[in-house]
C-alpha positions in Angstrom: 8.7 -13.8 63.4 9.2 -11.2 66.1 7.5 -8.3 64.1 3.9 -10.4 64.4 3.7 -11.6 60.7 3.5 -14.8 61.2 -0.2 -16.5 62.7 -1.2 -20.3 63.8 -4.9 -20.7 63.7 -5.3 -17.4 64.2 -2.9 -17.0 67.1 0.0 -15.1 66.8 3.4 -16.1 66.8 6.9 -14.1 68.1 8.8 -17.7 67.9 10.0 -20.2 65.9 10.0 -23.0 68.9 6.7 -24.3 67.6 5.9 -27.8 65.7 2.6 -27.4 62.9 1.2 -29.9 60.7 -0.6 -30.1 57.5 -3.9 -29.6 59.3 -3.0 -26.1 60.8 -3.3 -23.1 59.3 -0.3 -21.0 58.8 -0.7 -17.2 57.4 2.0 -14.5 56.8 0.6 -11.3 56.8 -2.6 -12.8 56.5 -2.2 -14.9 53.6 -1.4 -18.7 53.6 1.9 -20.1 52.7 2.1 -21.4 49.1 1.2 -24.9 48.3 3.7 -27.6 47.7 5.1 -28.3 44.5 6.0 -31.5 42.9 9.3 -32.4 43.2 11.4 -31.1 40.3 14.8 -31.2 38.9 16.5 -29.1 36.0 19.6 -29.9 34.3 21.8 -26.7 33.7 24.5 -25.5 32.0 26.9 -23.8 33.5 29.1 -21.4 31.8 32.2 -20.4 33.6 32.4 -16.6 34.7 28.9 -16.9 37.0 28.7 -17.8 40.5 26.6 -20.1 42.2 25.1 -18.2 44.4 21.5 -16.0 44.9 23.6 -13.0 45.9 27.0 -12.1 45.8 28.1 -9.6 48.2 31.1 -8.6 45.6 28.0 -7.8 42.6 29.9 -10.6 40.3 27.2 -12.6 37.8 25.3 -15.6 39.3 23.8 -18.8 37.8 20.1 -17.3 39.2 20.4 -14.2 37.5 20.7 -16.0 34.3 18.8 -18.7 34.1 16.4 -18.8 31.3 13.1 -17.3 31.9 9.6 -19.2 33.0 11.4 -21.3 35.8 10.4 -21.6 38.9 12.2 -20.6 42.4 15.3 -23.1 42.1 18.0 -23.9 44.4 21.2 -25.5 43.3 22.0 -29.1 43.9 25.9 -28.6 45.6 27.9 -25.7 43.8 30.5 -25.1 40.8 33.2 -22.6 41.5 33.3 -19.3 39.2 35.7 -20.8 36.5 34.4 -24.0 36.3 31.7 -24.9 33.7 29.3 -27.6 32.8 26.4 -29.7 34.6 24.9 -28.4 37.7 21.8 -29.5 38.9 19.1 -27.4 40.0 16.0 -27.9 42.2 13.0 -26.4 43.8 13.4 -29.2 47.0 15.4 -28.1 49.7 15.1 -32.0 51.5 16.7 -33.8 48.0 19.0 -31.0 47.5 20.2 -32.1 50.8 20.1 -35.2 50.7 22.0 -35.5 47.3 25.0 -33.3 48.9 25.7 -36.0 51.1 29.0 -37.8 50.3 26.4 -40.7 52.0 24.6 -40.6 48.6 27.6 -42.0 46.6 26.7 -40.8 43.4 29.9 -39.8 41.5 30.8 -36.8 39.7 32.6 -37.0 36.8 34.7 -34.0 35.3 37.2 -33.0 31.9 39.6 -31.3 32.9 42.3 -30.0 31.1 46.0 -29.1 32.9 49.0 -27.5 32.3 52.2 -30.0 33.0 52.7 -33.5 32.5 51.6 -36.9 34.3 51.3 -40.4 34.0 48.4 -42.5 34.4 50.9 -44.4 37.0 50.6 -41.4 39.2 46.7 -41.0 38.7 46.4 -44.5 39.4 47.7 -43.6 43.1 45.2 -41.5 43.7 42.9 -44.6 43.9 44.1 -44.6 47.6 43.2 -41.0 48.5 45.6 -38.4 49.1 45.9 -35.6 52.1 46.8 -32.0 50.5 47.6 -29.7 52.8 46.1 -31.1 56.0 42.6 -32.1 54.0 42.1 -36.0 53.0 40.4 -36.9 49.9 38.8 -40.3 49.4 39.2 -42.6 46.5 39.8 -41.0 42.8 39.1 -42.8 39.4 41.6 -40.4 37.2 42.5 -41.3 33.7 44.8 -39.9 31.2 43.2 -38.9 27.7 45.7 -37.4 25.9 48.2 -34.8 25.8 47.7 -31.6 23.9 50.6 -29.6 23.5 51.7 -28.5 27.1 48.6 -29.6 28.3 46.9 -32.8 29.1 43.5 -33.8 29.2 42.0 -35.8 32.4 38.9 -37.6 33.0 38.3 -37.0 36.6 35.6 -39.0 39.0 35.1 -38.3 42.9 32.0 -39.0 45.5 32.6 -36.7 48.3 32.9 -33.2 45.9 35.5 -31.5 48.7 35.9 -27.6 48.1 38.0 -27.3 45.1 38.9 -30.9 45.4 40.0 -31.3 41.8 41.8 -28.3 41.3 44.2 -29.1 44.5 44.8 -32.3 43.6 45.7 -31.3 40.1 48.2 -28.8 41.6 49.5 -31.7 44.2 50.5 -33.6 41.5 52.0 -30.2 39.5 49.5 -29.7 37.1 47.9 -26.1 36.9 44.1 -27.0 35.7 43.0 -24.0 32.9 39.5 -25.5 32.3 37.6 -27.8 34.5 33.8 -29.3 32.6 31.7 -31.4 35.0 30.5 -33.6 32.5 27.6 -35.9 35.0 26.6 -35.6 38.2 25.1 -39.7 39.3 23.1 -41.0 36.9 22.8 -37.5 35.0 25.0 -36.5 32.4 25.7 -32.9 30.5 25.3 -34.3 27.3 25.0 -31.7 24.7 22.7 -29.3 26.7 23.2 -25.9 25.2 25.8 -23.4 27.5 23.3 -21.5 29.7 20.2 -23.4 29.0 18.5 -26.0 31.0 16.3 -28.9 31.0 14.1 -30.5 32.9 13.9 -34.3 33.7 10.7 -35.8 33.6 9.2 -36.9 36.7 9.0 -40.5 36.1 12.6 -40.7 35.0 13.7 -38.5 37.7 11.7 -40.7 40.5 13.1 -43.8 38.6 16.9 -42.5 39.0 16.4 -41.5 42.3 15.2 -45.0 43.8 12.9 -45.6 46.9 15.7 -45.2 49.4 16.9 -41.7 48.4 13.3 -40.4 47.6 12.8 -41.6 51.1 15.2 -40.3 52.7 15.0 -36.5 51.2 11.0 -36.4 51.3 10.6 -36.3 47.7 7.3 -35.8 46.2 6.3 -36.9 43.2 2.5 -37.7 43.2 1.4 -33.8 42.7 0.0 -32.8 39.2 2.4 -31.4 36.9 2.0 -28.2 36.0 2.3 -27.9 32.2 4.6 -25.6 30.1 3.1 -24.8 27.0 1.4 -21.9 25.3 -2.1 -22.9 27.2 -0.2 -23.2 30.4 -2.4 -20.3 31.6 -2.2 -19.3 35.3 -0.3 -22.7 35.6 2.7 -20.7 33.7 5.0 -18.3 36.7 3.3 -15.1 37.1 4.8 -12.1 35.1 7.6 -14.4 32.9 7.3 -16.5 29.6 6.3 -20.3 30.1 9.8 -22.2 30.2 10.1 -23.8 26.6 14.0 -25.3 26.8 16.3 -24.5 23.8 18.4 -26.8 21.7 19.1 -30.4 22.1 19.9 -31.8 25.3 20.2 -35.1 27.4 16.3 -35.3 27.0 14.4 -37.0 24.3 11.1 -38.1 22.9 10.5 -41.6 22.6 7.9 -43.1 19.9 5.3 -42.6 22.1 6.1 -39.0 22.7 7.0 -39.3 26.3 10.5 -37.6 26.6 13.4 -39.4 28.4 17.0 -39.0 29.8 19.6 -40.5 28.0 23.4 -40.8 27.6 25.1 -40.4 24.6 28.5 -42.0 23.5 31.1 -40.4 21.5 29.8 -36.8 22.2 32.4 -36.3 24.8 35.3 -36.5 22.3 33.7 -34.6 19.6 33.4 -31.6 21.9 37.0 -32.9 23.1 38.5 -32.6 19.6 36.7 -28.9 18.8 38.1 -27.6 22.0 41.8 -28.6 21.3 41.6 -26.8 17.7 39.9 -23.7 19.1 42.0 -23.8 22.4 44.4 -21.1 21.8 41.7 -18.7 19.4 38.8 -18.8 21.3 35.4 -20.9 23.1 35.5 -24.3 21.8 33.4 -24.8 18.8 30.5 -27.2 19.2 30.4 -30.8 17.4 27.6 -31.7 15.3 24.6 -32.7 17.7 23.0 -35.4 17.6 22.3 -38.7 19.4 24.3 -41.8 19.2 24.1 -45.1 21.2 21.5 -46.8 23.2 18.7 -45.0 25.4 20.4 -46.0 28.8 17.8 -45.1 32.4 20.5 -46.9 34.7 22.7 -45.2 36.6 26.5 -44.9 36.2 28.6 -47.8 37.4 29.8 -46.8 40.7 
């Protein structure tokens, strides 16, 4: 702002202590800011070995370096450490990306997690009280205990708050060293069997739906611009310089009879992929289960 790029109606600026409004005209270097886009939000795949990041001052891999190409400008929704895998959300509003960070928002996380050492569902049951772990308190945790696997054992893992490494140093509070860690939903949103590194987008009407009046509200969401479309005669609609996004493989997102597509959560696909990781555990990535779609269409959120 101090090297004179920025103008107000035609004025000037060298500082940021000044309030505008949709009716003044705001140029940098002489051109006008971008118009606002309609409020979007992908659903992404995480693999582990990336960091959630736009830069990383030590060069490793990021989520933005490999997303898959035609999207627009995104910004993730929270983070996922570099080992971890699985859902993250991603979105090109700062205000809900915000907003949905807030432990305030409530919605729950759920995660697989798989840990060296033993437990009983007695002592996961405690952490229904919260815990303190080294000086930091974590609120209320649903933990349930699948199944053992050899020296390992496989937890089902739901917080609110999403405290920095929160599951991992409760796992190792309780002795368990976690070796894989899947975030499997995040609120009403669920990983399904999106394809590892791919994403999808949810449709406006679901993702306004899910959302609800008071958290659209709240983060400024808007919904009532066009959508731009993302097929071959997307035309200048379609990011300058990159393919149109057209999302790979089967995901949480479906056509209904009319065509429209939806979100929906699957049962059953969590312990197919559950049961292919265990066999391939000690040879390899997990291989994936048969895809396909079992269960009701469900728009509601999780029980919470």
């Amino acid at each position: 702002m101090t090297q004179g790029r920025v103008s107000v109606n035609g004025r000037i600026i060298n500082s940021p202590a000044l309030d505008v409004t949709s009716r003044d005209v705001v140029l940098v270097d002489g051109k006008p800011l971008p118009e606002r886009e309609r409020t979007r939000l992908f659903l992404y795949h995480k693999p582990k070995g990336l960091m959630t990041t736009h830069d990383d001052p030590e060069g490793r891999p990021t989520v933005f370096d490999n997303l898959p190409e035609g999207l627009p400008r995104l910004i993730s929704i929270g983070r996922l450490d570099f080992n971890t895998e699985g859902l993250l959300l991603l979105t090109n509003d700062g205000g809900l990306a915000r907003t949905l960070e807030l432990p305030d928002t409530g919605w729950l996380r759920r995660y697989r997690v798989r840990a060296h050492g033993e437990v009983t569902q007695a002592q996961l049951d405690a952490l229904k009280k919260g815990v303190e772990v080294d000086g930091v308190k974590y609120g209320s945790i649903d933990a349930t205990l699948e199944r053992d696997q050899g020296s390992n054992v496989w937890i089902v893992f739901a917080i609110r708050e999403g405290k920095n490494r929160e599951v991992r140093n409760v796992m190792a509070h309780l002795g368990l060293e976690v070796n894989r860690l899947i975030r499997i939903s995040y609120g009403p949103f669920q990983l399904a069997e999106i394809a590892e590194g791919q994403a999808e987008e949810v449709k406006t009407r679901v993702l306004r739906d899910q959302l609800g009046d008071r958290i659209a509200m709240l983060s400024g969401a808007d919904f009532k611009i066009p959508e731009q479309r993302h097929d071959a005669d997307a035309g200048d609609d379609a990011p300058r310089g990159k393919k149109p996004f057209k999302p790979k493989g089967k995901s949480g997102l479906i056509a209904d009879r009319k065509g429209r597509r939806v979100l929906v959560t699957r049962s059953g696909g969590d312990d197919a992929r559950a049961r292919n990781e265990d066999e391939a555990a000690a040879s390899g990535p997990p291989k994936r289960p048969k895809r396909g779609y079992h269960g009701k269409r469900d728009l509601t959120p999780l029980d919470e």
